[in-house]
NUPA-908191 format. One record per atom (N, C-alpha, C, CB): residue in three letters; x, y, z. Coordinates in steps of 0.2 Angstrom, whole numbers, plus 5000, padded with zeros to 4 digits. Atoms other than C-alpha are relative to their C-alpha. Glycine has a CB too. Layout:
N
alaXYZ/...
END
This chain:
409
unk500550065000/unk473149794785/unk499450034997/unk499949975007/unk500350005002/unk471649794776/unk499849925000/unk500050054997/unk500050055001/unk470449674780/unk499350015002/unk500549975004/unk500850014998/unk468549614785/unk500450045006/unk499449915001/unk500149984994/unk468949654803/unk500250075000/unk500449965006/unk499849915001/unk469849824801/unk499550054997/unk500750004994/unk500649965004/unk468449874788/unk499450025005/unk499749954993/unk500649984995/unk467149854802/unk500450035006/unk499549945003/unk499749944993/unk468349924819/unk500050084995/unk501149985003/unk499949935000/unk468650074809/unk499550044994/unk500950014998/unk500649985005/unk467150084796/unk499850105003/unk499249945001/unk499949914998/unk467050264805/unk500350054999/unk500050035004/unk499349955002/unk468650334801/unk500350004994/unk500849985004/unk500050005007/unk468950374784/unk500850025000/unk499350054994/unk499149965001/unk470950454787/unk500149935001/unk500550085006/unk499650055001/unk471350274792/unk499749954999/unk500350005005/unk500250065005/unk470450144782/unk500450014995/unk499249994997/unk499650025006/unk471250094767/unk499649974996/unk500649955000/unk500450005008/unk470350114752/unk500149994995/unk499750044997/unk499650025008/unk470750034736/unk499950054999/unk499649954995/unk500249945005/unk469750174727/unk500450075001/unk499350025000/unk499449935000/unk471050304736/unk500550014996/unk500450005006/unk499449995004/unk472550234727/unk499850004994/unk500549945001/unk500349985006/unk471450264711/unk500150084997/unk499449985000/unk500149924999/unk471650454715/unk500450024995/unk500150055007/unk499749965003/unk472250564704/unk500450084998/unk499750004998/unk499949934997/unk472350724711/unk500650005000/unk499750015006/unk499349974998/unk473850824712/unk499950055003/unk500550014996/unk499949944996/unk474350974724/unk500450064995/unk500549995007/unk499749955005/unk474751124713/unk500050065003/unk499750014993/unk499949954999/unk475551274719/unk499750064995/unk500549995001/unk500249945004/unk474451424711/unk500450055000/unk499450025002/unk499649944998/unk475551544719/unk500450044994/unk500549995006/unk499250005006/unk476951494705/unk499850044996/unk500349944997/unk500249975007/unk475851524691/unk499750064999/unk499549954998/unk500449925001/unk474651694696/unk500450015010/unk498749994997/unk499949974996/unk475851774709/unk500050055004/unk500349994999/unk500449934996/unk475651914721/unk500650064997/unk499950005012/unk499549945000/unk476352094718/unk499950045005/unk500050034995/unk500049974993/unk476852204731/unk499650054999/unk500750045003/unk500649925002/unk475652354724/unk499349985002/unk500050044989/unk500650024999/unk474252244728/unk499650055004/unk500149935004/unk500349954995/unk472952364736/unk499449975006/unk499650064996/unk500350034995/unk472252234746/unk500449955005/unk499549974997/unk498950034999/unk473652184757/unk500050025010/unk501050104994/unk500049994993/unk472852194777/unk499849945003/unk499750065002/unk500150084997/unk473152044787/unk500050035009/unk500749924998/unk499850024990/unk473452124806/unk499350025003/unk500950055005/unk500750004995/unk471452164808/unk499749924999/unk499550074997/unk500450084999/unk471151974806/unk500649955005/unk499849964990/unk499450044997/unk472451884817/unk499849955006/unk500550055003/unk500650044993/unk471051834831/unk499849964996/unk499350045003/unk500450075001/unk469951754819/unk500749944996/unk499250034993/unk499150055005/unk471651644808/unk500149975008/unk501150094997/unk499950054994/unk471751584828/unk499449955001/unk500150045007/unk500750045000/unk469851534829/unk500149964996/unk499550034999/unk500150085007/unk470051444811/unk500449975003/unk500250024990/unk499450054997/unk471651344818/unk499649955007/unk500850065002/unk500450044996/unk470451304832/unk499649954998/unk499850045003/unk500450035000/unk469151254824/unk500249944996/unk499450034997/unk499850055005/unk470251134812/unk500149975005/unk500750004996/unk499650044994/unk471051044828/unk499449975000/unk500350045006/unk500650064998/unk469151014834/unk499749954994/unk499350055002/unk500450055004/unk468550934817/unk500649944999/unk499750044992/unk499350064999/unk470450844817/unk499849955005/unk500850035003/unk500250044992/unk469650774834/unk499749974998/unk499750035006/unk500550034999/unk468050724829/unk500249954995/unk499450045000/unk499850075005/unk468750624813/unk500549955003/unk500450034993/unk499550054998/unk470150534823/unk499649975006/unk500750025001/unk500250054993/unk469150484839/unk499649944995/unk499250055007/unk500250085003/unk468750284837/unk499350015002/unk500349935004/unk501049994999/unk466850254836/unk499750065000/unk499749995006/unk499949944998/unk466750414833/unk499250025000/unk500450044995/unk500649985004/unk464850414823/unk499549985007/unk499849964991/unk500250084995/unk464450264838/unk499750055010/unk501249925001/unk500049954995/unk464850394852/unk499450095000/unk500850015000/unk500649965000/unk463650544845/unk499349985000/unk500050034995/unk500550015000/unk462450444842/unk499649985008/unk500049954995/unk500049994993/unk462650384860/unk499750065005/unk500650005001/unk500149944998/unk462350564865/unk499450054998/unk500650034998/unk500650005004/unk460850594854/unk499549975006/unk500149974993/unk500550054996/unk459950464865/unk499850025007/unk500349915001/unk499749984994/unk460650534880/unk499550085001/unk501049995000/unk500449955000/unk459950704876/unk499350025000/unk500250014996/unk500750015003/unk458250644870/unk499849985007/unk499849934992/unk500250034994/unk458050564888/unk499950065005/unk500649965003/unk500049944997/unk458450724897/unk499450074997/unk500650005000/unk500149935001/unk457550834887/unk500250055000/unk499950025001/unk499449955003/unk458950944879/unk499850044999/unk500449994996/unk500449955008/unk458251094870/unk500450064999/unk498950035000/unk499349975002/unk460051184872/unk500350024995/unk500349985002/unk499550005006/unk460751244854/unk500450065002/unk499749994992/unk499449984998/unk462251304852/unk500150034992/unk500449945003/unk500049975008/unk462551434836/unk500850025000/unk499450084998/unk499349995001/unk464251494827/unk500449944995/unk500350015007/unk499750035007/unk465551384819/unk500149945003/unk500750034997/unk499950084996/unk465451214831/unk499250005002/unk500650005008/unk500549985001/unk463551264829/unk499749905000/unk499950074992/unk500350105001/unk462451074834/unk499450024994/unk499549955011/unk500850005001/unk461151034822/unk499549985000/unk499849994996/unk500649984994/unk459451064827/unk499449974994/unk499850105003/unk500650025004/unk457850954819/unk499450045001/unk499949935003/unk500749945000/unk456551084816/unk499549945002/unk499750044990/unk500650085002/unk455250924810/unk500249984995/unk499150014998/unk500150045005/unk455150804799/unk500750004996/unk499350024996/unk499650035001/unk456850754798/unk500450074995/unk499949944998/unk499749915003/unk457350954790/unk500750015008/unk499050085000/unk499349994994/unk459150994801/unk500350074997/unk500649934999/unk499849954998/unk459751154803/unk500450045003/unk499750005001/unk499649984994/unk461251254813/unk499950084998/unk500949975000/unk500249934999/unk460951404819/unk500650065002/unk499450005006/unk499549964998/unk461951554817/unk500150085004/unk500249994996/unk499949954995/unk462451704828/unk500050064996/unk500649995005/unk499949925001/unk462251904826/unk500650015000/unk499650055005/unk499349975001/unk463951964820/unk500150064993/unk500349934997/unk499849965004/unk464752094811/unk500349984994/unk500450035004/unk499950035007/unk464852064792/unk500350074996/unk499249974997/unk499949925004/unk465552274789/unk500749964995/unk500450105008/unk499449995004/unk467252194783/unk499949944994/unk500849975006/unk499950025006/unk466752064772/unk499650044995/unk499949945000/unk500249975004/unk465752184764/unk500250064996/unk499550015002/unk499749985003/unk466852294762/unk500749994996/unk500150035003/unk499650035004/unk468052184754/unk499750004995/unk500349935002/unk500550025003/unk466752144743/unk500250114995/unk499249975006/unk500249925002/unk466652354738/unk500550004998/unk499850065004/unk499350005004/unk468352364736/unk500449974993/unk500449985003/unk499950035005/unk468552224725/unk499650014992/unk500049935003/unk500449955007/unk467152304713/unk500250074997/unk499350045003/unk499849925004/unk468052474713/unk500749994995/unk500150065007/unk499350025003/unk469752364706/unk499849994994/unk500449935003/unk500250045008/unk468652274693/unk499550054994/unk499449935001/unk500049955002/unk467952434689/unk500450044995/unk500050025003/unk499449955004/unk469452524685/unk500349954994/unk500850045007/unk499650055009/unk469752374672/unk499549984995/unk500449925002/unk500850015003/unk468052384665/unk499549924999/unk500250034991/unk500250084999/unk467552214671/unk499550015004/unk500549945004/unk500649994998/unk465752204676/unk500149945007/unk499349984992/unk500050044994/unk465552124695/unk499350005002/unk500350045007/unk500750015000/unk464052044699/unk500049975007/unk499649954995/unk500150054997/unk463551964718/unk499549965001/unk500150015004/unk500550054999/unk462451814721/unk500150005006/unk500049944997/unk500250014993/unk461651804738/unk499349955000/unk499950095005/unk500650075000/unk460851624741/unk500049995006/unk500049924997/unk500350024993/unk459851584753/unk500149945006/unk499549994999/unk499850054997/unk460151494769/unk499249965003/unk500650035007/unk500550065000/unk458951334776/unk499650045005/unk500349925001/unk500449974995/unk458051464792/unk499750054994/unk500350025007/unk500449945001/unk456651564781/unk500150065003/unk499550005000/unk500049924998/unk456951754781/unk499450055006/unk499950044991/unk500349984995/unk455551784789/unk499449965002/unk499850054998/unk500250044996/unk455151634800/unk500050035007/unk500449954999/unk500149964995/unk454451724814/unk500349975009/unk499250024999/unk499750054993/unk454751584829/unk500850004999/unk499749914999/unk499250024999/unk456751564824/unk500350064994/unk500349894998/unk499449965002/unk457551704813/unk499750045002/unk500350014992/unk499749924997/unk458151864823/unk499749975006/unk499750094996/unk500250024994/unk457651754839/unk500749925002/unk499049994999/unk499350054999/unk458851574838/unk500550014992/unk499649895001/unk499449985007/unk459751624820/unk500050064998/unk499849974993/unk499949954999/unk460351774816/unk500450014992/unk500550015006/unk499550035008/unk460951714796/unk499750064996/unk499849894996/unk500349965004/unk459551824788/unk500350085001/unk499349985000/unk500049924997/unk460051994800/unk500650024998/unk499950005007/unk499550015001/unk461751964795/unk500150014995/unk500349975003/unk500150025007/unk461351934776/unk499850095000/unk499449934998/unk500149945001/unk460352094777/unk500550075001/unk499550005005/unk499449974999/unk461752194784/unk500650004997/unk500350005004/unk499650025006/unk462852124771/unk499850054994/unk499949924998/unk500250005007/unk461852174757/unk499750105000/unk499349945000/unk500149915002/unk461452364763/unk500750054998/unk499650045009/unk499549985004/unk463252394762/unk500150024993/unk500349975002/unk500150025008/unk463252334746/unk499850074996/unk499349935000/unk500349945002/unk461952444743/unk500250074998/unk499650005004/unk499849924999/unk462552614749/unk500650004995/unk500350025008/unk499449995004/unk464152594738/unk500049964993/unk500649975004/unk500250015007/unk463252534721/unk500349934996/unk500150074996/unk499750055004/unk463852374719/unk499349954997/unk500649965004/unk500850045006/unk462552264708/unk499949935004/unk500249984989/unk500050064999/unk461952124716/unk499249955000/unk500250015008/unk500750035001/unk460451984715/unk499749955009/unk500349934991/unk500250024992/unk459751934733/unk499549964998/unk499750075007/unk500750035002/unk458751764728/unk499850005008/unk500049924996/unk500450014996/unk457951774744/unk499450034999/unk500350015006/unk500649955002/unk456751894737/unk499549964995/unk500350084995/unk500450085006/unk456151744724/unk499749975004/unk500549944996/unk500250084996/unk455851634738/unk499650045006/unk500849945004/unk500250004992/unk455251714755/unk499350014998/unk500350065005/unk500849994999/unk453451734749/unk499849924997/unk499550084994/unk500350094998/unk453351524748/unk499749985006/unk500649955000/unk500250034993/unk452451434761/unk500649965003/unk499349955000/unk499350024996/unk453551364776/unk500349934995/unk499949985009/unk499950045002/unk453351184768/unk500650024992/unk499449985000/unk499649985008/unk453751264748/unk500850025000/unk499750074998/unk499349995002/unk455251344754/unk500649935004/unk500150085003/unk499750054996/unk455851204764/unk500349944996/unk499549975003/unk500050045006/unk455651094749/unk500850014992/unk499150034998/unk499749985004/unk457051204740/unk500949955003/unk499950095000/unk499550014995/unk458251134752/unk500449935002/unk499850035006/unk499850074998/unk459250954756/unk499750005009/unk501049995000/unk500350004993/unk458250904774/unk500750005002/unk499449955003/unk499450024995/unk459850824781/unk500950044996/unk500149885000/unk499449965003/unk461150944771/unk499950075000/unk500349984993/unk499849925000/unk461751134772/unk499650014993/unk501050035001/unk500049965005/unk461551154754/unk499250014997/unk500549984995/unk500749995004/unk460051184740/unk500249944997/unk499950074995/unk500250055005/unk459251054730/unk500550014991/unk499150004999/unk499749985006/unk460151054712/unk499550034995/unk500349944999/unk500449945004/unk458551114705/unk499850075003/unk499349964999/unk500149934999/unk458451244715/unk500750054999/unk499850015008/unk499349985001/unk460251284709/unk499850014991/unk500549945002/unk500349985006/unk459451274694/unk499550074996/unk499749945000/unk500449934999/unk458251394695/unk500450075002/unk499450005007/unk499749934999/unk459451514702/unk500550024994/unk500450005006/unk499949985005/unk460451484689/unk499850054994/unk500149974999/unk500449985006/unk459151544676/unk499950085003/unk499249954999/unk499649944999/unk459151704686/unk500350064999/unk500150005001/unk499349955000/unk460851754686/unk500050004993/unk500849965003/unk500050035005/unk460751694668/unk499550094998/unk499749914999/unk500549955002/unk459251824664/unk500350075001/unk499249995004/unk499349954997/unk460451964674/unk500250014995/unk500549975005/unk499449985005/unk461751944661/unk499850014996/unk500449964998/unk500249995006/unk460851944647/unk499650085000/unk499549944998/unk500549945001/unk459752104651/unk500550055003/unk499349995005/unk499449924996/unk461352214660/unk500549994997/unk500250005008/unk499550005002/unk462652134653/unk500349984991/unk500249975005/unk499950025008/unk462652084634/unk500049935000/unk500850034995/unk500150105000/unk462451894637/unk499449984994/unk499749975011/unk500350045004/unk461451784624/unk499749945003/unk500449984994/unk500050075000/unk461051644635/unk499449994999/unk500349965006/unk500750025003/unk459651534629/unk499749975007/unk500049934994/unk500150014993/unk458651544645/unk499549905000/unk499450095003/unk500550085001/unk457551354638/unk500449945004/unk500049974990/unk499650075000/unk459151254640/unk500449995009/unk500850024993/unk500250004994/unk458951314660/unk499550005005/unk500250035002/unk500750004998/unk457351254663/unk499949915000/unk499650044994/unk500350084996/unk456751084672/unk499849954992/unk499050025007/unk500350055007/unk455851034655/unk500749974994/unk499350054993/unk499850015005/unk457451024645/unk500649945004/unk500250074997/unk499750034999/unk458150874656/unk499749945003/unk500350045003/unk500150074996/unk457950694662/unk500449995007/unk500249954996/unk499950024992/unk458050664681/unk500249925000/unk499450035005/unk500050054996/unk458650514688/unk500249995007/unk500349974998/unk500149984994/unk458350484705/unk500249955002/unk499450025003/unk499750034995/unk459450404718/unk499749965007/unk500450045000/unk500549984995/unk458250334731/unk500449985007/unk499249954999/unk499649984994/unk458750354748/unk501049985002/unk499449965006/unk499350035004/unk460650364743/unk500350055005/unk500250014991/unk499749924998/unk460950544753/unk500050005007/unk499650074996/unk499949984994/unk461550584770/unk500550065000/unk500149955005/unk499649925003/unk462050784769/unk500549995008/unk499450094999/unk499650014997/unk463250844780/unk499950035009/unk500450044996/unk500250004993/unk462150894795/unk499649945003/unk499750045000/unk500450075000/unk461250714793/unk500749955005/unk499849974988/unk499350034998/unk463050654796/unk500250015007/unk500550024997/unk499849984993/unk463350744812/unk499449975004/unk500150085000/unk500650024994/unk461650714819/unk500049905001/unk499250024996/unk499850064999/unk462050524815/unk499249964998/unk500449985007/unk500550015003/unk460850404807/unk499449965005/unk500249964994/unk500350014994/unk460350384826/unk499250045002/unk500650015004/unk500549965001/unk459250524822/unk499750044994/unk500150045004/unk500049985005/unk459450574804/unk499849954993/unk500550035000/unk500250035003/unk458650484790/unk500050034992/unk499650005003/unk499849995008/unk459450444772/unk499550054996/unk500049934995/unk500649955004/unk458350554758/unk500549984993/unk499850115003/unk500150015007/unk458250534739/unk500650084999/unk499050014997/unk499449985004/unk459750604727/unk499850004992/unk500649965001/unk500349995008/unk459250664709/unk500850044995/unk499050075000/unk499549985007/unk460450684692/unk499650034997/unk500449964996/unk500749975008/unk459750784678/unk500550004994/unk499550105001/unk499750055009/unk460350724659/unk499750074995/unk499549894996/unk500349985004/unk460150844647/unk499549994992/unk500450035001/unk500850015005/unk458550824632/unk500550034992/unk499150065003/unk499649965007/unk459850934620/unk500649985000/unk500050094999/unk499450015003/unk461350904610/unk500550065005/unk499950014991/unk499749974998/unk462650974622/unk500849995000/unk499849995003/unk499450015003/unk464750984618/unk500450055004/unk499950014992/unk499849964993/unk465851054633/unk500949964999/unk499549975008/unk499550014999/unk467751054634/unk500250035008/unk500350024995/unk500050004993/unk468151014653/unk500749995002/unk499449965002/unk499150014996/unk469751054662/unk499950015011/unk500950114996/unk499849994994/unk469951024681/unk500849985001/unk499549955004/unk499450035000/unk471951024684/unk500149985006/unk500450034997/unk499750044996/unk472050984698/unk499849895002/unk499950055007/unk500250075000/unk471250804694/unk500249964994/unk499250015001/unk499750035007/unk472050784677/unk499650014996/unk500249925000/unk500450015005/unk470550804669/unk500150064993/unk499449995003/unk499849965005/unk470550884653/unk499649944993/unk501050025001/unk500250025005/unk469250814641/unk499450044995/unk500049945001/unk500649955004/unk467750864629/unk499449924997/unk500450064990/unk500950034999/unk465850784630/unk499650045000/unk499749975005/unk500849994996/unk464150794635/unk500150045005/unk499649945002/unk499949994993/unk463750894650/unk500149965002/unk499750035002/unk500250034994/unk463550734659/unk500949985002/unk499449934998/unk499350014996/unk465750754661/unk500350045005/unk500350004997/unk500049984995/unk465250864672/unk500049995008/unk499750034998/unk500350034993/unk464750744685/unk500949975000/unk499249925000/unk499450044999/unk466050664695/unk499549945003/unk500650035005/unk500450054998/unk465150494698/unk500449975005/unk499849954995/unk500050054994/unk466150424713/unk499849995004/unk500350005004/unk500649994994/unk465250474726/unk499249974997/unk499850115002/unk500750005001/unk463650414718/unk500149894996/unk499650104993/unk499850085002/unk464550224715/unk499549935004/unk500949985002/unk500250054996/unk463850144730/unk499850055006/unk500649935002/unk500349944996/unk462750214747/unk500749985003/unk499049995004/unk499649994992/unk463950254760/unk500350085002/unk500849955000/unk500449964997/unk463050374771/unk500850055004/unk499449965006/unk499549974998/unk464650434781/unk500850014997/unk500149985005/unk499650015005/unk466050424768/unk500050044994/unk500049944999/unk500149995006/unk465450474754/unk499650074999/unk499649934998/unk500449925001/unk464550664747/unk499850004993/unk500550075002/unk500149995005/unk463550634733/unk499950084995/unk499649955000/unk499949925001/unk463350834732/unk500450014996/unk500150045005/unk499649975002/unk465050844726/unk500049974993/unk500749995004/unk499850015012/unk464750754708/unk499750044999/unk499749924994/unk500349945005/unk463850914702/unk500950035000/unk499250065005/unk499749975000/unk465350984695/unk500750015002/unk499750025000/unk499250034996/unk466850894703/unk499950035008/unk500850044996/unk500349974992/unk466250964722/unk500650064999/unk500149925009/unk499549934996/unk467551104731/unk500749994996/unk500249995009/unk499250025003/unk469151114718/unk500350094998/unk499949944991/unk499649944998/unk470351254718/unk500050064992/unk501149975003/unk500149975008/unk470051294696/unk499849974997/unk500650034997/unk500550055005/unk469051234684/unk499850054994/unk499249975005/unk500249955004/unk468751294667/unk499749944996/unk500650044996/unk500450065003/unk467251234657/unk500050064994/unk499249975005/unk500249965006/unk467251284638/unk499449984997/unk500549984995/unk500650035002/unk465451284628/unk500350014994/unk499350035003/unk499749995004/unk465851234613/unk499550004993/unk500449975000/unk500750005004/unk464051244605/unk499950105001/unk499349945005/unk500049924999/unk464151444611/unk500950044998/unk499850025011/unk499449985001/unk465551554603/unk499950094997/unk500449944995/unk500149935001/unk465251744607/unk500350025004/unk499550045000/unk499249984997/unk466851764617/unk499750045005/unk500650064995/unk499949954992/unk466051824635/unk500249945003/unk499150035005/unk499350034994/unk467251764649/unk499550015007/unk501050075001/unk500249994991/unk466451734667/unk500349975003/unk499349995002/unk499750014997/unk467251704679/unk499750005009/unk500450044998/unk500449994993/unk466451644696/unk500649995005/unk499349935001/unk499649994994/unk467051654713/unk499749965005/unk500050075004/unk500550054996/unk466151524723/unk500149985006/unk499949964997/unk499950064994/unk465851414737/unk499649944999/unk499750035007/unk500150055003/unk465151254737/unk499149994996/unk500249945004/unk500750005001/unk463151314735/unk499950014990/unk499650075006/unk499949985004/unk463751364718/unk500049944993/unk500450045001/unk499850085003/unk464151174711/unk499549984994/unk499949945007/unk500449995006/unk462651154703/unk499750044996/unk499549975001/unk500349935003/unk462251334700/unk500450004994/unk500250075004/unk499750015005/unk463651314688/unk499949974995/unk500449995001/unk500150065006/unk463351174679/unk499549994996/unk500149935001/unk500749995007/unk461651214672/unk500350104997/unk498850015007/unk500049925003/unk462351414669/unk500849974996/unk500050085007/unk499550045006/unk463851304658/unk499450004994/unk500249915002/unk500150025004/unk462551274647/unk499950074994/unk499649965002/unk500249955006/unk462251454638/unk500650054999/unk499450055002/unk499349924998/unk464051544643/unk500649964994/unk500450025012/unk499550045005/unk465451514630/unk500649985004/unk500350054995/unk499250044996/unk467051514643/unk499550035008/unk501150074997/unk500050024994/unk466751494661/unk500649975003/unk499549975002/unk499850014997/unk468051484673/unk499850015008/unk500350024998/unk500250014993/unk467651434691/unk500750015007/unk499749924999/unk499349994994/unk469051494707/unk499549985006/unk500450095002/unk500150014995/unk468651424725/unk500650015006/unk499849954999/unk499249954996/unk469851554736/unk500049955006/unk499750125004/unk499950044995/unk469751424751/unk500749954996/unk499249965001/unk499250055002/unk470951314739/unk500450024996/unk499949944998/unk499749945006/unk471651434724/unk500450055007/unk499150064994/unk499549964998/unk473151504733/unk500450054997/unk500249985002/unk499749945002/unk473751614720/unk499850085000/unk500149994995/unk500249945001/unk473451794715/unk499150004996/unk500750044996/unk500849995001/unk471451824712/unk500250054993/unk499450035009/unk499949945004/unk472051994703/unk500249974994/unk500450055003/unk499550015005/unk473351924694/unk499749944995/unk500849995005/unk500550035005/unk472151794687/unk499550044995/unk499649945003/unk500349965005/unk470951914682/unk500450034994/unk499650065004/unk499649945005/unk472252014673/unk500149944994/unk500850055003/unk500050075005/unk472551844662/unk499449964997/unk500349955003/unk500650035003/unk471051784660/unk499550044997/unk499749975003/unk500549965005/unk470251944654/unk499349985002/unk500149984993/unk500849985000/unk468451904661/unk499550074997/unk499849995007/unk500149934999/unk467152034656/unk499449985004/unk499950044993/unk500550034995/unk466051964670/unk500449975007/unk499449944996/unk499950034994/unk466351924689/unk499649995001/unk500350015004/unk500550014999/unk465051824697/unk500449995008/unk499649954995/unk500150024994/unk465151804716/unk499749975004/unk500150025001/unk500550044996/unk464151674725/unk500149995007/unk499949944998/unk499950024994/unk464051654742/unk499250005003/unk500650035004/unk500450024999/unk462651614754/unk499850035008/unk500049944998/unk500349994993/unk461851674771/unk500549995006/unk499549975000/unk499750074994/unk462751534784/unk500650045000/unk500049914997/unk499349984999/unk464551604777/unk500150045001/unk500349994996/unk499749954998/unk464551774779/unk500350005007/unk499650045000/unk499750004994/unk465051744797/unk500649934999/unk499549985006/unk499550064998/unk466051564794/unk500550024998/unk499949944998/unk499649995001/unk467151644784/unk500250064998/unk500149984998/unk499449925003/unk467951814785/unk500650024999/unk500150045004/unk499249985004/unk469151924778/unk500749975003/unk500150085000/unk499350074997/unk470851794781/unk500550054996/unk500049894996/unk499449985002/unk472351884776/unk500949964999/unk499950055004/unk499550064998/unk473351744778/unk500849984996/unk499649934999/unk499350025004/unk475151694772/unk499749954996/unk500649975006/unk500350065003/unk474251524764/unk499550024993/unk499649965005/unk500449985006/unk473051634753/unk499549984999/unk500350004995/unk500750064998/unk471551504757/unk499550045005/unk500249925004/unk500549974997/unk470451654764/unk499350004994/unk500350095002/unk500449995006/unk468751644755/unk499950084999/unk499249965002/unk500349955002/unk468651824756/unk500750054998/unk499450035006/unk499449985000/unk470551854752/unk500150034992/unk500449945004/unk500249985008/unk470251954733/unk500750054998/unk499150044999/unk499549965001/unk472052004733/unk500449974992/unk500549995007/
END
């Protein structure tokens, strides 16, 4: 049944409305395994020191399975919001069921715990000394999470994201792997400035601050690694914004419920220059050649609907398991090859514009062999993104499923 009444009882539950625009989908499930499969000689091949957390993640699915299927689901937090504000709650709760916490002025936040980050960093070191021995330059990107590094009232007192990042990054250090820490760009901003870089009611960064970082990573390659990119054509002036006005409720906007969280403005940016891109997502069918603007996926940005909908993910098709973007205005045969998570969405799609071949992996859903693609794809660049918040959410997974983010087997 789909119907007015049905549409409003279950307007909260998106697994069981019936959405026209579903049966529009495209998508298909594609086994990667088949295509880039594992070999036994793999030298990254230990799963029985992660077997605790592979129970926690199974846990935490169940809770968010919960929270999507309870009726009324958005109706009942909000409920609890009101109920809290009465009492005078000021209890948070950090880690991976972490509540989000309203600094001011509608900015949201989850705060995360002091943990031990020795194994994904040494996954990380290992996977440098592989791409080494095959003369493939490794780069990491470390972006910043939404609690300033050195916010003296709440990081290394209720968040623990920056201490954890820091400990990430000295490993790093000691075993010479090359890396770009933008938190050094940013922490000498005022609280507001840096604040400003950030979605109030969502985890991620603004897409101009994705932008900027891009330009960065961009300058990086060109000065260490033999890159050409034209640093103009990643720069704010070389693009037209259009702005979505209050269209966006991020994903901690969502949790908090709009019982306390308040929509915010959503901006596209169009590029000013002649731009010419052959664009494959397979698991969506796509496979065509334009403008950058086929970069966007415009569903999410068709109509407002605050709980449903994630206009974030049209930078660059949001979280997809492979994605290969050809520049077909650049043709000096460097291959990069990013590793990402979803902060990287827009990072990418402005650092499309000076690289010839880019390929994008997202090890959460790419379940084949990581190696066994490099060895085919020939990159002469790995880029790796990830961000503050995740060193802890997702550690080394050794899993039978091959959907560990830090699983570089």
């Amino acid at each position: 049944m789909n119907n007015l009444f049905t549409q409003v009882v279950l307007y909260d539950n998106e697994e069981l409305q019936q959405i026209k625009d579903k049966n529009k989908d495209n998508s298909q499930k594609i086994d990667w395994a088949v295509y880039y499969p594992f070999t036994s000689d793999n030298p990254i091949n230990d799963k029985s020191k992660n077997i605790d957390f592979v129970k926690n993640n199974a846990q935490g699915k169940s809770y968010s399975s919960f929270n999507k299927t309870l009726w009324e689901y958005y109706r009942w937090v909000a409920m609890s919001k009101d109920f809290k504000e009465f009492i005078n709650w000021r209890v948070y709760s950090r880690g991976a069921q972490a509540e989000p916490v309203n600094l001011n002025n509608n900015y949201w936040v989850e705060f995360d715990e002091k943990q031990d980050v020795t194994k994904q960093a040494l996954a990380i070191v290992e996977l440098n000394n592989i791409l080494k021995k095959k003369n493939i330059h490794f780069l990491l990107f470390m972006a910043p999470g939404k609690v300033k590094n050195n916010d003296k009232d709440i990081s290394g007192l209720l968040d623990f994201s920056n201490q954890n990042a820091d400990d990430f990054i000295s490993i790093l250090k000691d075993n010479n792997v090359e890396y770009i820490d933008y938190r050094n760009f940013i922490d000498g901003l005022s609280d507001s400035s840096y604040r400003d870089l950030f979605y109030k009611t969502d985890h991620h960064w603004k897409p101009i601050t994705g932008m900027h970082a891009a330009n960065k990573v961009s300058q990086y390659l060109n000065q260490h690694y033999g890159y050409n990119i034209d640093l103009d054509l990643i720069n704010l002036n070389s693009y037209n914004r259009v702005q979505y006005n209050k269209f966006f409720l991020g994903s901690l906007g969502r949790k908090a419920t709009l019982a306390e969280a308040t929509p915010e403005d959503f901006y596209m940016y169009y590029p000013k220059f002649y731009s010419n891109f052959h664009y494959e997502v397979p698991e969506e069918n796509i496979n065509i050649i334009g403008d950058l603007s086929i970069l966007y996926d415009m569903k999410n940005l068709e109509k407002i609907d605050y709980y449903n909908s994630n206009p974030y993910a049209a930078y660059n098709y949001g979280d997809k398991a492979l994605i290969h973007i050809k520049n077909n205005n650049v043709n000096d045969g460097k291959r990069l090859l990013v590793i990402k998570n979803s902060y990287a969405n827009p990072m990418t799609f402005f650092l499309s514009t000076g690289v010839d071949k880019i390929d994008i992996i997202d090890l959460r859903l790419f379940n084949g062999s990581l190696q066994n693609y490099i060895d085919k794809y020939k990159p002469d660049t790995v880029l790796f993104v990830v961000h503050t918040e995740w060193l802890t959410l997702y550690r080394p997974i050794y899993s039978d499923d091959h959907n560990g983010f830090w699983d570089f087997r």
